[in-house]
LOVO-96592 format. One record per atom (N, C-alpha, C): z, x, y; residue number from 1; residue in one letter; atom name. Coordinates in steps of 0.02 Angstrom, whole numbers, always signed. Each point is the difference from the previous one (the first is absolute). Example, Ala and Ser with C-alpha at 12.3 -4.5 7.8 and 13.67 -1.06 7.14 Angstrom:
<atoms>
Z +390 X +660 Y -284 num 1 residuo a atomo N
Z +0 X -45 Y +59 num 1 residuo a atomo CA
Z +0 X +45 Y +60 num 1 residuo a atomo C
Z -36 X -18 Y +53 num 2 residuo s atomo N
Z +3 X +42 Y +59 num 2 residuo s atomo CA
Z +37 X -39 Y +55 num 2 residuo s atomo C
</atoms>
This chain:
<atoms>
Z -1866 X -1433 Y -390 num 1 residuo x atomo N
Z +48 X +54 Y +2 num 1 residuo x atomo CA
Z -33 X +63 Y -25 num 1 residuo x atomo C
Z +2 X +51 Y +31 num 2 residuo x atomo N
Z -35 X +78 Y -6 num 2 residuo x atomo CA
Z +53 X +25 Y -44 num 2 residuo x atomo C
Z +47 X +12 Y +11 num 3 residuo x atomo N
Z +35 X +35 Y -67 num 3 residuo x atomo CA
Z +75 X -14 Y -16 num 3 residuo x atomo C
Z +38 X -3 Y -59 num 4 residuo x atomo N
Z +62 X +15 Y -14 num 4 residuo x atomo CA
Z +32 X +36 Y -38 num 4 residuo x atomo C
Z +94 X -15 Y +37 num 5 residuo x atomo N
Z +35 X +45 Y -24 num 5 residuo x atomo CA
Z +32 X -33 Y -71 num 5 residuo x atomo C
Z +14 X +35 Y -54 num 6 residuo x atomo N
Z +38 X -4 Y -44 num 6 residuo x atomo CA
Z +67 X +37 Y -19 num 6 residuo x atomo C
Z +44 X -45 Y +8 num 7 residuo x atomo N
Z +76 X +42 Y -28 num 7 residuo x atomo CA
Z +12 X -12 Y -54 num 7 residuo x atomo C
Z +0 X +31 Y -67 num 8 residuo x atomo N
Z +27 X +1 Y -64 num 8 residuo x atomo CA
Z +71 X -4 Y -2 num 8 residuo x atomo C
Z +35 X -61 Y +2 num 9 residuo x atomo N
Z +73 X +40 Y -36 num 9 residuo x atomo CA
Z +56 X +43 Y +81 num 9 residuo x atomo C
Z -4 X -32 Y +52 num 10 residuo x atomo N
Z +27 X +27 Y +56 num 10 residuo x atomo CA
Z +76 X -3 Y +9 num 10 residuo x atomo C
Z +37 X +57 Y -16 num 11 residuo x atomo N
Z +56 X -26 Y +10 num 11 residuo x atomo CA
Z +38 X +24 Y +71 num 11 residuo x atomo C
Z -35 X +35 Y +53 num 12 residuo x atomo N
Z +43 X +6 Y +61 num 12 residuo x atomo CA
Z -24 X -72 Y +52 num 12 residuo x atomo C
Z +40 X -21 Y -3 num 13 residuo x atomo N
Z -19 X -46 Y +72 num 13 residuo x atomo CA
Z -30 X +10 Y +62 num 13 residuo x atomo C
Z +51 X +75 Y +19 num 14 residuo x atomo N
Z -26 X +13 Y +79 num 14 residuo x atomo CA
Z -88 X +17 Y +4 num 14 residuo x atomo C
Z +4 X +50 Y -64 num 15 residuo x atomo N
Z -76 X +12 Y -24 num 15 residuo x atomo CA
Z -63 X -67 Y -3 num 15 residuo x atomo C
Z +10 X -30 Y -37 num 16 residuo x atomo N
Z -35 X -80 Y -3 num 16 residuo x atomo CA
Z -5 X -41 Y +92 num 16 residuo x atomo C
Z +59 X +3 Y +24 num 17 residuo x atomo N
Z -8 X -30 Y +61 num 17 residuo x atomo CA
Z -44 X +36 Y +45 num 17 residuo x atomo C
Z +18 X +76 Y +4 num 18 residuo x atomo N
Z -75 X +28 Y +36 num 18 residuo x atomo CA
Z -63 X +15 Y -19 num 18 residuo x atomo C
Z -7 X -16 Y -67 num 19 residuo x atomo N
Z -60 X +1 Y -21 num 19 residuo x atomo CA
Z -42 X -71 Y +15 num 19 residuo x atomo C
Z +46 X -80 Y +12 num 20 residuo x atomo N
Z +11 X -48 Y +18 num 20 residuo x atomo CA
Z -39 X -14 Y +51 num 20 residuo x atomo C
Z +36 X +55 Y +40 num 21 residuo x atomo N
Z -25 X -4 Y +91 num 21 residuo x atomo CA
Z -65 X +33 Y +4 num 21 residuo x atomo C
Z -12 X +54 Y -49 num 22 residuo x atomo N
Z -52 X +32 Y +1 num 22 residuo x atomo CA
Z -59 X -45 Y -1 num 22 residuo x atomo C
Z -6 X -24 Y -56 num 23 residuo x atomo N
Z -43 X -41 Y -39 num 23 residuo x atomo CA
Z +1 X -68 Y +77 num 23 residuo x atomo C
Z +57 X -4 Y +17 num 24 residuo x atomo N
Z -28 X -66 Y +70 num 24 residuo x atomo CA
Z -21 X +18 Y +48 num 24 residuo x atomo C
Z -10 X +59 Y +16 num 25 residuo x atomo N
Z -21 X +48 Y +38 num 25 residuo x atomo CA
Z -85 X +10 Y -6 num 25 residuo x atomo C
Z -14 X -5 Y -61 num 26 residuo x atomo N
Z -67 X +30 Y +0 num 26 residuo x atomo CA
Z -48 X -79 Y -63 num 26 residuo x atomo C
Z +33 X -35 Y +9 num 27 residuo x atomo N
Z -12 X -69 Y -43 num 27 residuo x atomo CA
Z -22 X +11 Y -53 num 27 residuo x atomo C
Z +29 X +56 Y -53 num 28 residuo x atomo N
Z -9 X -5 Y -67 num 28 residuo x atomo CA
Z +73 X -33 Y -20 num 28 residuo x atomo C
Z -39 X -45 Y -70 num 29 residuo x atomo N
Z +47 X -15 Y -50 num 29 residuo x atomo CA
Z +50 X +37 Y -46 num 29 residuo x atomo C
Z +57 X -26 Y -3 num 30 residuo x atomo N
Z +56 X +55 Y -25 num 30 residuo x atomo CA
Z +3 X -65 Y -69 num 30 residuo x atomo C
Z +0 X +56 Y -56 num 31 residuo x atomo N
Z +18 X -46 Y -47 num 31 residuo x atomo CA
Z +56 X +47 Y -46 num 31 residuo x atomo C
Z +61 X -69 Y -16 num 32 residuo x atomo N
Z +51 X +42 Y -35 num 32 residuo x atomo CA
Z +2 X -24 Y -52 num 32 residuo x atomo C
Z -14 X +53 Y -52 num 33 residuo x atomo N
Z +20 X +2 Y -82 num 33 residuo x atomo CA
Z +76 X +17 Y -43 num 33 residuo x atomo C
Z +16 X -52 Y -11 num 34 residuo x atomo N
Z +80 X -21 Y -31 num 34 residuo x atomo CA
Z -2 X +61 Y -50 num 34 residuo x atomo C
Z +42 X +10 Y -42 num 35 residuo x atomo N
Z +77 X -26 Y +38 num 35 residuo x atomo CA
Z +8 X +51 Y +87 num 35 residuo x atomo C
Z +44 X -52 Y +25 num 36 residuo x atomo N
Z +0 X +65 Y +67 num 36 residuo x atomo CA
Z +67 X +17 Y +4 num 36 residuo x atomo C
Z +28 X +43 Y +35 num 37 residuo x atomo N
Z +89 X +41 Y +4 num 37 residuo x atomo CA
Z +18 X -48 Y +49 num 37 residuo x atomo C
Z -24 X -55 Y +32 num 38 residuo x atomo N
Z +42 X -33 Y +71 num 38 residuo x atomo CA
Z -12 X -81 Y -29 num 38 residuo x atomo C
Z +20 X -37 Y +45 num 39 residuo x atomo N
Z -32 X -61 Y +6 num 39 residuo x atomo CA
Z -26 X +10 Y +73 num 39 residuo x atomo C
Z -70 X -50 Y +0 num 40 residuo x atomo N
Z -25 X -14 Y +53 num 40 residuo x atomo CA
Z +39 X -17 Y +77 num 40 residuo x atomo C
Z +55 X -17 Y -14 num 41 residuo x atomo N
Z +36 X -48 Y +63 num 41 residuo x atomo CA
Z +61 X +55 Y +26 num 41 residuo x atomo C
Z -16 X +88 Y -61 num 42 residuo x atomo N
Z +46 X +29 Y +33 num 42 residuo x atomo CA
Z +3 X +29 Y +69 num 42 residuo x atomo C
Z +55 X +7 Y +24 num 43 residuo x atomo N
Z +4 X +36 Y +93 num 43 residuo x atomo CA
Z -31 X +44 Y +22 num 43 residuo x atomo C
Z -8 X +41 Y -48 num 44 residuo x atomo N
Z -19 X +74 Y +7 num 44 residuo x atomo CA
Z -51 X -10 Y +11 num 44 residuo x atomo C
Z -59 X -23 Y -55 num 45 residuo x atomo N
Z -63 X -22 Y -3 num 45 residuo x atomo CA
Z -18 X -34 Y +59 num 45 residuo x atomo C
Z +48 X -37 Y +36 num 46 residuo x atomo N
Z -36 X -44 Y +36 num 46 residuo x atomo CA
Z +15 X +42 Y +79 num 46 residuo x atomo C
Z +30 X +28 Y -5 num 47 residuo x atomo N
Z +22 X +41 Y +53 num 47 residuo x atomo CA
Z -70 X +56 Y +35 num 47 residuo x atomo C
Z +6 X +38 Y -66 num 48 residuo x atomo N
Z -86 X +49 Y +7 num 48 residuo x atomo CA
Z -55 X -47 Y +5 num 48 residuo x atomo C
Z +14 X -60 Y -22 num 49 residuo x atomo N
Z -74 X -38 Y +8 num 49 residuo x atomo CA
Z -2 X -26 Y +90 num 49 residuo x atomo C
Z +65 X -14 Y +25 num 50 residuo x atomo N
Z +5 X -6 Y +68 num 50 residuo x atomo CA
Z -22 X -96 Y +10 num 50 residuo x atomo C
Z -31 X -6 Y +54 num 51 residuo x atomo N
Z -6 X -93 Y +22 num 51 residuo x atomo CA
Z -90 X +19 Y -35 num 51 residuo x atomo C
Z -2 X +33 Y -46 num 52 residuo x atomo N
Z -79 X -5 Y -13 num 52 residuo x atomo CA
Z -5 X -32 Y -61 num 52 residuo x atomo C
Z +64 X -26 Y -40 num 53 residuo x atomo N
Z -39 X -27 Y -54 num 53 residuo x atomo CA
Z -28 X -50 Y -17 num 53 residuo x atomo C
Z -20 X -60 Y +58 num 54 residuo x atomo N
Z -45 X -45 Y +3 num 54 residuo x atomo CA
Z -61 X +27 Y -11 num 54 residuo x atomo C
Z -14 X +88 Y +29 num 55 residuo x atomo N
Z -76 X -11 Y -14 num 55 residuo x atomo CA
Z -14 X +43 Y -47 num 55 residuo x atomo C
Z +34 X +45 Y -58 num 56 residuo x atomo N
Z +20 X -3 Y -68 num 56 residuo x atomo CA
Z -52 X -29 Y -44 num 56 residuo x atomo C
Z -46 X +18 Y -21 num 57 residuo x atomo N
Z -53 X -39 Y -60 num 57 residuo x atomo CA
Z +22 X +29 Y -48 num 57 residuo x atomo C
Z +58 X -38 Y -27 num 58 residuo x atomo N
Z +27 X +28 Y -70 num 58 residuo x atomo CA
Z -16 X -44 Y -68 num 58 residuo x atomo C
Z -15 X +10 Y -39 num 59 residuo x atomo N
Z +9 X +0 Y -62 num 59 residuo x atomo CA
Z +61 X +37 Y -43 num 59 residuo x atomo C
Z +15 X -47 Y -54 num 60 residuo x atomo N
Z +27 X +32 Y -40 num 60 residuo x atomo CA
Z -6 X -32 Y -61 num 60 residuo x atomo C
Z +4 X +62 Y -49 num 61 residuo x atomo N
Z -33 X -26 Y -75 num 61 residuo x atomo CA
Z +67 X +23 Y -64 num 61 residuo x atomo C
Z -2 X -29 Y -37 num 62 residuo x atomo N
Z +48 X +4 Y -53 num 62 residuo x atomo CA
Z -15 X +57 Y -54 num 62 residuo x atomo C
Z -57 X +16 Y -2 num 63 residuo x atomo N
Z -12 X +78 Y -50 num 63 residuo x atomo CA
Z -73 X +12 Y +33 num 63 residuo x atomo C
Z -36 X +49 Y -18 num 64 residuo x atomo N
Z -30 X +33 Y +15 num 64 residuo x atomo CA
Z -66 X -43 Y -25 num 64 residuo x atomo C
Z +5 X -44 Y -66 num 65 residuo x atomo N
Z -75 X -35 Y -37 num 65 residuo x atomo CA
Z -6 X -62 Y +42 num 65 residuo x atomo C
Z +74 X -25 Y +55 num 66 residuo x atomo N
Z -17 X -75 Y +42 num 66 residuo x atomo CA
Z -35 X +49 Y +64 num 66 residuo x atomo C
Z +16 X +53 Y +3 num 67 residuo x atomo N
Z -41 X +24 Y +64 num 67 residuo x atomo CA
Z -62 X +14 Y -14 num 67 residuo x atomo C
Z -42 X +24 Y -50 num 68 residuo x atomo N
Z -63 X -8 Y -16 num 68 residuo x atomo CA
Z -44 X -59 Y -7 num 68 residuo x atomo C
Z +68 X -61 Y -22 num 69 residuo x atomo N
Z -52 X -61 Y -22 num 69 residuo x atomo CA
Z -5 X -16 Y +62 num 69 residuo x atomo C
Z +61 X -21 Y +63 num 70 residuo x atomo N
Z -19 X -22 Y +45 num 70 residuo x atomo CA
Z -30 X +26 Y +71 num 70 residuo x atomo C
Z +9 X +96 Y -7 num 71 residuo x atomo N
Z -41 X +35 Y +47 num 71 residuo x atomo CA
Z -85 X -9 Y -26 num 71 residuo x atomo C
Z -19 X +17 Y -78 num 72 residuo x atomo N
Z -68 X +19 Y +2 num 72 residuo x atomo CA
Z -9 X +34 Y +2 num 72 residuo x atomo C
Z +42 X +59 Y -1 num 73 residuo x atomo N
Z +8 X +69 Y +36 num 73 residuo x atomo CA
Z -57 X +21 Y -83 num 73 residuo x atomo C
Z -43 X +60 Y +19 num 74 residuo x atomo N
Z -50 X +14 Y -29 num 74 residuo x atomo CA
Z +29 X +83 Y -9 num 74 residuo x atomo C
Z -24 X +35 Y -31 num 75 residuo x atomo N
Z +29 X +59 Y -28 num 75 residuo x atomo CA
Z -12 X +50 Y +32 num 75 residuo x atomo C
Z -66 X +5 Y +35 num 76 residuo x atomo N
Z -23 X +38 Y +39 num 76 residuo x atomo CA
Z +30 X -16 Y +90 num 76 residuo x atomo C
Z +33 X -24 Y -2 num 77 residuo x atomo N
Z +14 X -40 Y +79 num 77 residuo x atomo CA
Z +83 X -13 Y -25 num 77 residuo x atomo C
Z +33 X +48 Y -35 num 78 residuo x atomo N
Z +44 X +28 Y -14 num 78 residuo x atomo CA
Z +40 X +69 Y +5 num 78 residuo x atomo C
Z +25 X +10 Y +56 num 79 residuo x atomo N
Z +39 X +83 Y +4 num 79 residuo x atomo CA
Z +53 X +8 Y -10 num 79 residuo x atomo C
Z +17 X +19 Y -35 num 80 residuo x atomo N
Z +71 X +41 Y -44 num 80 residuo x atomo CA
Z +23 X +59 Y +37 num 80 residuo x atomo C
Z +48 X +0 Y +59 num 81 residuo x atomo N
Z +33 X +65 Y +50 num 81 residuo x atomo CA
Z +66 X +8 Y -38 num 81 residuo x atomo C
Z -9 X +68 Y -42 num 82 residuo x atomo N
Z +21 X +52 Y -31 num 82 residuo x atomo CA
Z +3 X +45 Y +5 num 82 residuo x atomo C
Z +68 X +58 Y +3 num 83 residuo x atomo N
Z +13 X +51 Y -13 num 83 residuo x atomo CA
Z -28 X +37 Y -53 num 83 residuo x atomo C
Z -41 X -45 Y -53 num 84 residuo x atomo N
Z +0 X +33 Y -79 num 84 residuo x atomo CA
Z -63 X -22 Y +16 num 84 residuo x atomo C
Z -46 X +0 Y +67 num 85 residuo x atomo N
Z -86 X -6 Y -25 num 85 residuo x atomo CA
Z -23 X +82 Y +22 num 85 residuo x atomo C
Z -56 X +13 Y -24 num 86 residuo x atomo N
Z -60 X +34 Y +8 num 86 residuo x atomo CA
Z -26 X +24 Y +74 num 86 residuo x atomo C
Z -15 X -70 Y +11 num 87 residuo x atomo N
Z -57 X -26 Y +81 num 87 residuo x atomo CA
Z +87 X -10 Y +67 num 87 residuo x atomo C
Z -66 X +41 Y +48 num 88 residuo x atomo N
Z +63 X -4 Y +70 num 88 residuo x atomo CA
Z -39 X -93 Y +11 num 88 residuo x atomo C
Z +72 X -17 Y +35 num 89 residuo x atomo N
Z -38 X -67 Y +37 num 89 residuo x atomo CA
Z -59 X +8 Y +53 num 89 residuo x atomo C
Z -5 X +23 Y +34 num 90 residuo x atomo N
Z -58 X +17 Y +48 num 90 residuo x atomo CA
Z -54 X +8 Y -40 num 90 residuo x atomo C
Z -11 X +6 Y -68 num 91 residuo x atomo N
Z -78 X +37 Y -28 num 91 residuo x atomo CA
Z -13 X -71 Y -32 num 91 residuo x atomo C
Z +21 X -70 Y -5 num 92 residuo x atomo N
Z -15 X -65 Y -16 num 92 residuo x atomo CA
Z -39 X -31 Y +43 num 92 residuo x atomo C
Z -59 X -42 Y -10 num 93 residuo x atomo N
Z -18 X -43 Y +24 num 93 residuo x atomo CA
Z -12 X -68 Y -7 num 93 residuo x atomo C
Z +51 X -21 Y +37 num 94 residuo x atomo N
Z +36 X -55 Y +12 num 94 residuo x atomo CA
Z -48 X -61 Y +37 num 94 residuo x atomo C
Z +15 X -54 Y -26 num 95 residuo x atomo N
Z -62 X -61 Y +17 num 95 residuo x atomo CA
Z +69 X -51 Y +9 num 95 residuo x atomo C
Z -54 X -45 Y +36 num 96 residuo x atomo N
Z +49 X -56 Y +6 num 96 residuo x atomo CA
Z +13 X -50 Y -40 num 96 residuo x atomo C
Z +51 X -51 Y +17 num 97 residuo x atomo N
Z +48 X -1 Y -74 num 97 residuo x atomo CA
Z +50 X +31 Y -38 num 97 residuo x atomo C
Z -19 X +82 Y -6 num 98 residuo x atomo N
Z +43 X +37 Y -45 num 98 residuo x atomo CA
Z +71 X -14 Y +33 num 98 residuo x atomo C
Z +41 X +29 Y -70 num 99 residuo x atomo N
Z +59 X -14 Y -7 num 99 residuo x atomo CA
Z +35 X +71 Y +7 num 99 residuo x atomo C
Z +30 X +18 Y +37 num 100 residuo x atomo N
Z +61 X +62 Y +5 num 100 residuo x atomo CA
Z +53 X -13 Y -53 num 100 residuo x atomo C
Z +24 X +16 Y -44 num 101 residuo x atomo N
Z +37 X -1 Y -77 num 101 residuo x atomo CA
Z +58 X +50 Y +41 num 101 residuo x atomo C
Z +69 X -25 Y -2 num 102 residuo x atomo N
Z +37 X +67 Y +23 num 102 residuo x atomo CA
Z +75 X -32 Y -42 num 102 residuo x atomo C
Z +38 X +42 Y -40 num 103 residuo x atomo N
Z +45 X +0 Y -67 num 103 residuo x atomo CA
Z +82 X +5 Y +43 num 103 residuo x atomo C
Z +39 X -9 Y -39 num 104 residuo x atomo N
Z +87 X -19 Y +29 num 104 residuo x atomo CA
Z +4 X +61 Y +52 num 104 residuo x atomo C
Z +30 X +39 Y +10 num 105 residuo x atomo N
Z +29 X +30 Y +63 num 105 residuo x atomo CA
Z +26 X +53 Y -82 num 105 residuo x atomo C
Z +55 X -15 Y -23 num 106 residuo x atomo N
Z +18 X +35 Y -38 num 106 residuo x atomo CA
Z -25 X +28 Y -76 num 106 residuo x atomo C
Z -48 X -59 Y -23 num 107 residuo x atomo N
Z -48 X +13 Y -56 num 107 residuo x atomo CA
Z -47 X +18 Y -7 num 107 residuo x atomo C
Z -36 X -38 Y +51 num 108 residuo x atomo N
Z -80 X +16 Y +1 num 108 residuo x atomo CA
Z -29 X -71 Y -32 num 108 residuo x atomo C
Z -72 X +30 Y -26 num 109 residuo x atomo N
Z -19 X -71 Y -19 num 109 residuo x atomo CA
Z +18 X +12 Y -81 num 109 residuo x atomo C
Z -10 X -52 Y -22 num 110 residuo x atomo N
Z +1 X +5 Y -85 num 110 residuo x atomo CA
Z -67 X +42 Y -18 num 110 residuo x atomo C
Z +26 X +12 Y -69 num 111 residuo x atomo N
Z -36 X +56 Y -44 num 111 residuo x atomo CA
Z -43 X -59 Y +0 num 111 residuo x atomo C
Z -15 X -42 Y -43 num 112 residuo x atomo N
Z -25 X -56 Y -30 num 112 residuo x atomo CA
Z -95 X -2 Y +69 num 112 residuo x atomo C
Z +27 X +7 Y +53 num 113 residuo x atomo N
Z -56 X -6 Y +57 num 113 residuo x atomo CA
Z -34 X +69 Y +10 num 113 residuo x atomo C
Z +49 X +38 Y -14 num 114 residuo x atomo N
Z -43 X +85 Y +5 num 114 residuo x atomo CA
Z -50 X -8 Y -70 num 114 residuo x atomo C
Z +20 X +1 Y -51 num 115 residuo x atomo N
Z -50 X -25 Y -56 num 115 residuo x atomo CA
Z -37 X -44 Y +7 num 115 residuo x atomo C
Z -3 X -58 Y +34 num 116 residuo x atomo N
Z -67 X -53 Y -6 num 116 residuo x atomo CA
Z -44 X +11 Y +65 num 116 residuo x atomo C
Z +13 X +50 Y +43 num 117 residuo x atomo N
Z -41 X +7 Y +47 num 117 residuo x atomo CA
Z +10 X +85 Y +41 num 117 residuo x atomo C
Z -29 X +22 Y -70 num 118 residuo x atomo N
Z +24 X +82 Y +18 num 118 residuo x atomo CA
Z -83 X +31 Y +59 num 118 residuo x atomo C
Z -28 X -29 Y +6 num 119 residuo x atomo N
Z -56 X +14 Y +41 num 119 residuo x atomo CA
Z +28 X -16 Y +72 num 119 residuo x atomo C
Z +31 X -30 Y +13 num 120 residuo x atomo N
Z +22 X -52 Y +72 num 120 residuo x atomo CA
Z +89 X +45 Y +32 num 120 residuo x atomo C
Z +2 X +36 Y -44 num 121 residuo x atomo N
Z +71 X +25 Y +34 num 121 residuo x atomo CA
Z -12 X +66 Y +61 num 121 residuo x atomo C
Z +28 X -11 Y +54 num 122 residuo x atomo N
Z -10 X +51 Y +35 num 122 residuo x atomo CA
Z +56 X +19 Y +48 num 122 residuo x atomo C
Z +22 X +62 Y +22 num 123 residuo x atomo N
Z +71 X +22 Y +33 num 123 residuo x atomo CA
Z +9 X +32 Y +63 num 123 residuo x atomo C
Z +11 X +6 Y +13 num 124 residuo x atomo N
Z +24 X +14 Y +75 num 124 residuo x atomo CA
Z +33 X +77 Y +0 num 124 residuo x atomo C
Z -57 X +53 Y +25 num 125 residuo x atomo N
Z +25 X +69 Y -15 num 125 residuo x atomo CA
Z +63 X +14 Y +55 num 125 residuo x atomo C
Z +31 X +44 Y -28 num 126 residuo x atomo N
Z +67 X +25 Y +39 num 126 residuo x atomo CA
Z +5 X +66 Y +2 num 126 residuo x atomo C
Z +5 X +34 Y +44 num 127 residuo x atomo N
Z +4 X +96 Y +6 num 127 residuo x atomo CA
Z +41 X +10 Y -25 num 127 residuo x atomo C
Z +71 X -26 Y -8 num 128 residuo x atomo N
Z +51 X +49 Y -26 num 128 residuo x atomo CA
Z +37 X -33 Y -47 num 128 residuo x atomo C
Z -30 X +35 Y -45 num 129 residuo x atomo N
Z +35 X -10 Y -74 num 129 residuo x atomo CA
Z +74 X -48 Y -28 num 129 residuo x atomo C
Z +40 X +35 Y +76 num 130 residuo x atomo N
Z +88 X -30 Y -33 num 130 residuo x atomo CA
Z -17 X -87 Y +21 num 130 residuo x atomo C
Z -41 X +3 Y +25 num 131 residuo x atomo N
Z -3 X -81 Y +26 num 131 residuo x atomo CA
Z -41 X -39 Y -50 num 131 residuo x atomo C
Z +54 X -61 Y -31 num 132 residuo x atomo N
Z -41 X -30 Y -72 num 132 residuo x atomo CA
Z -64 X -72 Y +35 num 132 residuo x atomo C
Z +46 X -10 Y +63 num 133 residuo x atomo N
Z -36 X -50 Y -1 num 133 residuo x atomo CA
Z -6 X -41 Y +66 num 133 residuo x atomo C
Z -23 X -32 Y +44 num 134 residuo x atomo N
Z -7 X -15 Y +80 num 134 residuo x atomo CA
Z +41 X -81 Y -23 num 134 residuo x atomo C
Z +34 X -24 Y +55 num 135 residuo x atomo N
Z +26 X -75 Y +0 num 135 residuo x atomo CA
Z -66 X -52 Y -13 num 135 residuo x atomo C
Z +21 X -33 Y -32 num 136 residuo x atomo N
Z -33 X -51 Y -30 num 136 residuo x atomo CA
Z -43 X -50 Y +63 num 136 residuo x atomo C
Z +39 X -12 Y +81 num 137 residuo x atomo N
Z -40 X -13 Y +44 num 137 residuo x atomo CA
Z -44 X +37 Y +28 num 137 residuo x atomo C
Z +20 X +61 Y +20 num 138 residuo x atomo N
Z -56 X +63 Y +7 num 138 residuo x atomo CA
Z -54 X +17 Y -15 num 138 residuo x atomo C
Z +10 X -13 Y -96 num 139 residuo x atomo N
Z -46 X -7 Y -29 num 139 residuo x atomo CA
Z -44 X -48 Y +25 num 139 residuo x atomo C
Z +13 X -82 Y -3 num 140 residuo x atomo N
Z -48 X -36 Y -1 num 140 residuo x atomo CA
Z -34 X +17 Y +61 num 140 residuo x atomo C
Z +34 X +24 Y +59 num 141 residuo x atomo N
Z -57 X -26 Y +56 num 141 residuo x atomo CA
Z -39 X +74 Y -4 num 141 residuo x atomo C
Z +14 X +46 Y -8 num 142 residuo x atomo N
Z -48 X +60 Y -34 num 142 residuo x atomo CA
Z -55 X -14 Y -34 num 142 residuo x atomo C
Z +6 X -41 Y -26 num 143 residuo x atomo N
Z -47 X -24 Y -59 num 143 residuo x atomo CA
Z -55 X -59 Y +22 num 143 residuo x atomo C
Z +44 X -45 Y +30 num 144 residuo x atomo N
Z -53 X -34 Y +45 num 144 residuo x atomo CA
Z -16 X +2 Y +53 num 144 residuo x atomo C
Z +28 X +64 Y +39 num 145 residuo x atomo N
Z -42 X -3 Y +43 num 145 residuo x atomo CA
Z -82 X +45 Y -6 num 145 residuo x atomo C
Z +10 X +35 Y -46 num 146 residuo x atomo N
Z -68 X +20 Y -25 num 146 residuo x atomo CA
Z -49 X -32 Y -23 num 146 residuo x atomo C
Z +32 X -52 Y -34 num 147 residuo x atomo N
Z -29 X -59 Y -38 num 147 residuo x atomo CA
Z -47 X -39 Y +55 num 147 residuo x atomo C
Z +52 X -9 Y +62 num 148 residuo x atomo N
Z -10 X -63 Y +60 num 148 residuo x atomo CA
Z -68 X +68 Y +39 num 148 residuo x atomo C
Z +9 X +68 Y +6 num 149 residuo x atomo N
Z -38 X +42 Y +33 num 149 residuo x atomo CA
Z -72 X -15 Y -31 num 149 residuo x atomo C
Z -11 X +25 Y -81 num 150 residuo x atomo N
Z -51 X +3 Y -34 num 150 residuo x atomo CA
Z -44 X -80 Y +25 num 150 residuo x atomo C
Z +59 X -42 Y +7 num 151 residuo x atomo N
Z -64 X -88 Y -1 num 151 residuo x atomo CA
Z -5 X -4 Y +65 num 151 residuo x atomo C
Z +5 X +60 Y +52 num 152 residuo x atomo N
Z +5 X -30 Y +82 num 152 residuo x atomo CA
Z +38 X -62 Y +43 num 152 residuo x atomo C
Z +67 X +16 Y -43 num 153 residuo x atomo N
Z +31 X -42 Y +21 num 153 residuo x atomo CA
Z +41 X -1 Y +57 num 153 residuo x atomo C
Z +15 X +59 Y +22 num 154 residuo x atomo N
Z +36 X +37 Y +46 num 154 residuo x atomo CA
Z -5 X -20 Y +67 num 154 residuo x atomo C
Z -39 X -19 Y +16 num 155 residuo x atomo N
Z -30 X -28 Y +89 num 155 residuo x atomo CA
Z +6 X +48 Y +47 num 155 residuo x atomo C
Z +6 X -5 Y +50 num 156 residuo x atomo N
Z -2 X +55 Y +43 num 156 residuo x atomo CA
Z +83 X +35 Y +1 num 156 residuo x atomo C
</atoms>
């Protein structure tokens, strides 16, 4: 597997289900970090995910330290997509493996992850000011598809 997505803490459904389809779309792993705002088996969720969630490589982890023990996930092969980073996403270089890090819809990610990996956070610039923040699916495929561009993943 070349790369995945991470949801911290997701509480829109419809959001999760197209990020769902996304991720089956382009065969990265979606992994979800508890607590989440839905259950898995809700309508909504399964609705945006569409007849694709057989091919769905999901994970899901109970806090953030079972997703390290059982990703491996390494610190550097870690990206934190934030409003509150430094670095645009496009100026990262992204390897395979890495992990796309992306926080609730309404929170963001925890403070707790901006502090243990303040080198790795990076945001998604926006022209106009009144706008706080892009939908949480938007985001991801913004994010990887640069990700999927940079490793030549794109095909014709």
């Amino acid at each position: 597997m070349c790369l995945n997505v991470v949801l911290v803490h997701p509480v829109i459904p419809q959001n999760t289900g197209s990020i769902a389809r996304l991720t089956a779309a382009t065969r990265v792993c979606l992994h979800l970090i508890h607590p989440l705002g839905f259950e898995l088996s809700d309508r909504y969720l399964k609705r945006a995910g569409l007849d694709y969630w057989p091919e769905v490589l999901l994970e899901t982890h109970q806090n953030w330290e079972e997703f390290l023990c059982r990703t491996k996930a390494r610190e550097e092969n870690i990206w934190l997509l934030t409003k509150k980073a430094p670095k645009a996403y496009h100026t990262a270089r992204y390897s395979s493996g890495d992990f796309l890090v992306f926080g609730a819809e309404t929170t963001g990610l925890p403070e707790e992850l901006h502090q243990r990996y303040p080198a790795q956070r990076l945001r998604i610039p926006l022209d106009n000011p009144k706008i706080r923040s892009l939908n949480l699916a938007n985001s991801v495929a913004v994010v990887l598809y640069e990700a999927r561009r940079q490793l030549g993943l794109l095909g014709e």
